[in-house]
Structures are given as C-alpha cells and as structure tokens.
C-alpha positions as CSV (number, residue, x, y, z in Angstrom):
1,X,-12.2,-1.7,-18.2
2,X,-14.2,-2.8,-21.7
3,X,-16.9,-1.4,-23.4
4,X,-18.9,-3.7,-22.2
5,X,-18.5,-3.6,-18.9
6,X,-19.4,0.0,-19.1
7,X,-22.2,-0.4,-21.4
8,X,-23.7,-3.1,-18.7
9,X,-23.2,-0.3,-16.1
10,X,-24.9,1.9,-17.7
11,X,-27.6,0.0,-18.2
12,X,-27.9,-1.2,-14.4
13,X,-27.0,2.3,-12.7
14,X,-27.7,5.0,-15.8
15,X,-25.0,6.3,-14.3
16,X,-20.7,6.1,-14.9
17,X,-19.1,6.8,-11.6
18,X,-15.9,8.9,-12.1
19,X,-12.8,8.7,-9.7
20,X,-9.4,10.8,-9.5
21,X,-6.3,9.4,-10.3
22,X,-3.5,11.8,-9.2
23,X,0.4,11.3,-9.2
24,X,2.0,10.9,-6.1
25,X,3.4,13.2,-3.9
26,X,6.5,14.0,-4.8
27,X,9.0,13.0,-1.4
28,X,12.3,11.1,-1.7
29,X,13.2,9.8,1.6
30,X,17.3,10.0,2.4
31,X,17.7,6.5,3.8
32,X,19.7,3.6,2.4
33,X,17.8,1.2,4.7
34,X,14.5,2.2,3.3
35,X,12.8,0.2,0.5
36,X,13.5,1.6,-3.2
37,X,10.2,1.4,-4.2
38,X,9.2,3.9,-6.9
39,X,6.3,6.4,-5.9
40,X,3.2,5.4,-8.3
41,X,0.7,3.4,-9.9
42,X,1.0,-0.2,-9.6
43,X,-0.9,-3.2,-10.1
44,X,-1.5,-5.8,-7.8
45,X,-3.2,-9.4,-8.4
46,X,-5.5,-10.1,-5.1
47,X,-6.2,-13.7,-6.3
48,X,-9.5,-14.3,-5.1
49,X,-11.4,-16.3,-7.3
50,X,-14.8,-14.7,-5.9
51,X,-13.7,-10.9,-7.1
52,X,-13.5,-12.6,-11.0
53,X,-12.3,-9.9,-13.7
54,X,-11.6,-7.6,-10.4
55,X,-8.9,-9.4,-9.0
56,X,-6.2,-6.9,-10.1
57,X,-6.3,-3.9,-8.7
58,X,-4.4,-0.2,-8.7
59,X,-2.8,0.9,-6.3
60,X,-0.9,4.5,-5.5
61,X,1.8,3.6,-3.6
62,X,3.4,7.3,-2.2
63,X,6.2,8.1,0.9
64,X,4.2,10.0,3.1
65,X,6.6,12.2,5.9
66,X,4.8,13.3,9.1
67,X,5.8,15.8,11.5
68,X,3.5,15.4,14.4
69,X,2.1,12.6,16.1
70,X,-1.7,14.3,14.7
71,X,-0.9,13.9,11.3
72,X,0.7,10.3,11.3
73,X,-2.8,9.4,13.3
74,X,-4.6,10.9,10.1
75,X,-2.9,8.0,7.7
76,X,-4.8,5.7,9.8
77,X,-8.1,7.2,10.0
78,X,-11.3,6.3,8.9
79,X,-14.0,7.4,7.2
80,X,-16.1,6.6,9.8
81,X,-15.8,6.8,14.0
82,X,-15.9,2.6,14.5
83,X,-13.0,2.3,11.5
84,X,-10.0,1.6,13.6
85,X,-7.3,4.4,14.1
86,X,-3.7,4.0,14.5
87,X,-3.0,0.5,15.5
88,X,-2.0,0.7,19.4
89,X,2.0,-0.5,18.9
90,X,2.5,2.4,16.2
91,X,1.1,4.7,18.8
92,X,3.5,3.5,21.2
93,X,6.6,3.8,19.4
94,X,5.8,6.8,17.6
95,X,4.5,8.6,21.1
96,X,8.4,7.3,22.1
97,X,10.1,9.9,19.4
98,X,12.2,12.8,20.9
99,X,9.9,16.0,20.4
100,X,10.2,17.5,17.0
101,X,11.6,14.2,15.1
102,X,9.8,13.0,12.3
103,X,8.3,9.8,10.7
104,X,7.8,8.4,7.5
105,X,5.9,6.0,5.6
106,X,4.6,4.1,2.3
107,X,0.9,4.1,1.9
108,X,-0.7,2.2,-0.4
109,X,-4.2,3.5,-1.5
110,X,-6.8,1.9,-4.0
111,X,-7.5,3.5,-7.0
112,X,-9.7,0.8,-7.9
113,X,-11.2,-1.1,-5.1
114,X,-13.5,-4.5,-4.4
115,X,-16.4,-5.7,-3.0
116,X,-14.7,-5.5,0.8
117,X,-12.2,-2.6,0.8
118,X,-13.3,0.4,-1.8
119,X,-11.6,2.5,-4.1
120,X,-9.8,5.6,-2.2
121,X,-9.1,3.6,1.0
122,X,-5.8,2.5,2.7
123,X,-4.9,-0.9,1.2
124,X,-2.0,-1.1,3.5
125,X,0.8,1.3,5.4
126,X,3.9,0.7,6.5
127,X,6.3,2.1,8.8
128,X,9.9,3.0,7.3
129,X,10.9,5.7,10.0
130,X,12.9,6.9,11.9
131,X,15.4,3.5,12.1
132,X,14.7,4.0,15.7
133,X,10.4,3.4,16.0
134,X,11.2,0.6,13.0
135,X,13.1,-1.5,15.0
136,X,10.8,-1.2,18.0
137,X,8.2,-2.2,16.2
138,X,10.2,-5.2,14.5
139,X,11.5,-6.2,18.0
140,X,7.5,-6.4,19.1
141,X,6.8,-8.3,16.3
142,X,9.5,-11.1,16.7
143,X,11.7,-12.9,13.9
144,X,10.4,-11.6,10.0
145,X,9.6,-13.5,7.7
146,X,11.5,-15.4,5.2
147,X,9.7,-17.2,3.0
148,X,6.1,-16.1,1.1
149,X,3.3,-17.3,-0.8
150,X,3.4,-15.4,-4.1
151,X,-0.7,-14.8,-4.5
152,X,-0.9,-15.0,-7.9
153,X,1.6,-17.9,-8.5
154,X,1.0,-19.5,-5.5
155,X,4.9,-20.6,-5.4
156,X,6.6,-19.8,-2.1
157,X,9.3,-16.8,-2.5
158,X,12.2,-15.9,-0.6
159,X,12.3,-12.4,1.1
160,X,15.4,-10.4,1.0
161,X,14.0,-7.6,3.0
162,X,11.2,-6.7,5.0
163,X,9.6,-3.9,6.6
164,X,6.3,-3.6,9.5
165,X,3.1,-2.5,8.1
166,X,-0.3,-2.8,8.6
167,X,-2.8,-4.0,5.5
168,X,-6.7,-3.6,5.5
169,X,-9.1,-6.2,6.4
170,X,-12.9,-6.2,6.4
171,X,-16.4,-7.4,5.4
172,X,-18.1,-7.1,2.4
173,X,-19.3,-3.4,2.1
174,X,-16.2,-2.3,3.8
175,X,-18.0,-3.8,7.2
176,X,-15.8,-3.8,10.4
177,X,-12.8,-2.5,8.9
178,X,-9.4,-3.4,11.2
179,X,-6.0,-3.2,10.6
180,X,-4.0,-6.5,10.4
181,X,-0.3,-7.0,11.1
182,X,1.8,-7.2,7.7
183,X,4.7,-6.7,5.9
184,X,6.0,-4.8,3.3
185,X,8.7,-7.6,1.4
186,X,11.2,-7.0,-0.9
187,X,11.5,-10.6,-3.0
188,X,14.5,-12.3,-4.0
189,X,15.5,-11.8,-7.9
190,X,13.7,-14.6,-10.0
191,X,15.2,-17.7,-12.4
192,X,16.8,-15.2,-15.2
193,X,16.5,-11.7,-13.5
194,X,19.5,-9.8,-12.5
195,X,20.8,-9.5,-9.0
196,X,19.6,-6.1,-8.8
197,X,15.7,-6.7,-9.6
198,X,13.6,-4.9,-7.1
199,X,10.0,-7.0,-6.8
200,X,7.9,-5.9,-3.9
201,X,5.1,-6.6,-2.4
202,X,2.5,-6.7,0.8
203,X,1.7,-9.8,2.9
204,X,-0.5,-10.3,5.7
205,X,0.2,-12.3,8.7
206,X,-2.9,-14.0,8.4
207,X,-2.8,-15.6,5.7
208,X,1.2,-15.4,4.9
209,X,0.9,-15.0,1.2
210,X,1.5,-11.6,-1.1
211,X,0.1,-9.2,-3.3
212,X,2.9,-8.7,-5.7
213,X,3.1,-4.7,-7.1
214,X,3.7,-4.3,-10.7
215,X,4.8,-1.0,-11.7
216,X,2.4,0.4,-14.3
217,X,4.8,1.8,-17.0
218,X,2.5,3.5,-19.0
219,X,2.5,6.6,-16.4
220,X,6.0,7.7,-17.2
221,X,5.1,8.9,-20.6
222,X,1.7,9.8,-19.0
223,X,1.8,13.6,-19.2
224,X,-1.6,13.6,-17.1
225,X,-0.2,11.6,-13.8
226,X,2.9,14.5,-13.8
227,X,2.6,17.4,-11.2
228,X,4.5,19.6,-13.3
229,X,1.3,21.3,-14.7
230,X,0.2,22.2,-11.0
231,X,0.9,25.1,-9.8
232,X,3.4,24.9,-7.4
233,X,1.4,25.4,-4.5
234,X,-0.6,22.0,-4.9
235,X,2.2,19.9,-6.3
C-alpha cells in the first residue's frame, strides 16, 4: 500500500476504509501427521494478471478445533443464506464421529481481499482431523496429487504431502460463492534449500495449480499481532 494509492482513494471515495488485523488464535494441534504450518500472516501471489498490483494477497492462516458438529458448520458459513454451507462430504464424515470426538482444521482467511472473494472471507479450509474423517474424505477423493503448478512461477512442483480442503470460488462482487475441492500441499525442498524446508501452499482441483504462502516475518517482532496484551479472556 503507497501513498498514492491512498491519496487516489481518497480522492474517489473521501473515505479510507479501515480493517482489523488480529494474531491468530493461539491452538497447537498434537499430531505428527498434521501439516507444520505456523499460525499467521502470510502472503500469497494469486497470479492473475486482471487483479494487477492486487495479486498478492494476506492471508491469516489459524488451526481452528471444533467440538460439535454446529460449530464446524460455522467455518463454512456465509454471510449470506445462498453462500454455500458445509460442503456435503465434510458433513458426512464429520456426522460419522463417535459422539463427543473432536475435529480440527486450518482456515485461511483474507486480510486483504479482490475483486471476487473480499477481505474477511474464507480463502480456503482444510480438514486435518481426526485421522479417522481425513482419510474418509481422502478415500472419496481418490489418488492425491503429485505434481503442481506453482502460480506464481508457473513451474510444476512435486508434493510431499497433501491434505483435503475446500478453497473459495466466485464471481466478481463475491457473486455465487461455492466451495471447490482442493488441497492443502506441502512442496518438495527447492534447488539449494535443505531437506527440512517447509513450503506450503493451496491448490484447487480446477485449475491444478497453487497459491504458494509466504510467511510474513515482520509479525514476530510485531508487538501489535501478539495476544499477550489481551486480557486473558479474549486471547
């Protein structure tokens, strides 16, 4: 964001809309099959030509654990009643779950949003657990992918791990919103990187290329995006 650009929206609107950008929840999930993806702000390149000096987006990626069927139904929800809930083979699986067993998941929400899906909306969730609903779901789905276009580079990637999620799709003006089959993908290390590099990232069936997630680093010295200065009760 320049000077310029909000000096030219003032000018238009007379007006400088103002958003929150919170930390994330603070959860740690205790499985070794789930994806070590760091809770926070990241950056994401979505490549289309048509969004111009848009294109990258933030994104709050956050675990988010939910202990009845209700509140995993409110992840999904919409703003509005023709927004889509819950995508019909999450409702199955998860209706499956022995009474009282949790699930978890990764949402990914935009901070900063486009022309088709706005700021504060679901960019994509994904399903982590239990191990039991994942693999249900996986099974439905049929063999995961392997191979990815990188969005931004445009190369095709390997994929070293994968996990069933469901991304965002609609019209300009957030028109017809629906939930599209994905994937959240950890990526094989790069030329140069060590064996341990974690790059993740979101695809979408449709189009089987990814948005890459770059970690924002600034936000660890950030004393703003910590919850320590909440009172406890909201952290």
């Amino acid at each position: 964001l320049t000077s310029r650009m909000l000096h030219g929206l003032l000018a238009r609107t007379g007006s400088w809309p103002l958003a929150l950008v919170r930390s994330p929840i603070e959860y740690e999930l205790d499985d070794p099959t789930a994806p070590h993806l760091r809770a926070g702000l990241y950056v994401g390149n979505f490549g289309h030509h048509f969004y111009g000096q848009f294109r990258y987006e933030v994104i709050l990626v956050e675990l988010r654990e939910c202990s009845t069927l209700d509140e995993a139904r409110a992840l999904f929800r919409r703003p509005f009643e023709d927004g889509g809930g819950m995508p019909q083979e999450v409702e199955q699986v998860l209706s499956e779950l022995p009474a009282g067993e949790k699930s978890t998941f990764i949402v990914g929400q935009k901070v900063t949003g486009d022309f088709h899906v706005p700021a504060g909306q679901a960019s994509f969730i994904v399903l982590l657990g239990p191990r039991s609903a994942r693999d249900r779901l996986d099974r439905a789905r049929g063999e995961p992918p392997r191979v990815v276009s990188n969005r931004t580079t445009h190369e095709q990637e390997r994929i070293r791990e994968s996990w069933p999620g469901f991304g965002t799709l609609a019209m300009p003006g957030f028109g017809g919103p629906t939930w599209a089959d994905g994937w959240l993908v950890r990526l094989e290390p790069r030329d140069g990187e060590p064996g341990g590099a974690d790059r993740f990232g979101f695809m979408w069936d449709r189009n089987q290329d990814a948005v890459i997630l770059e970690y924002l680093r600034a936000q660890t010295t950030s004393p703003f995006l910590s919850r320590k200065w909440l009172p406890e009760g909201l952290r």
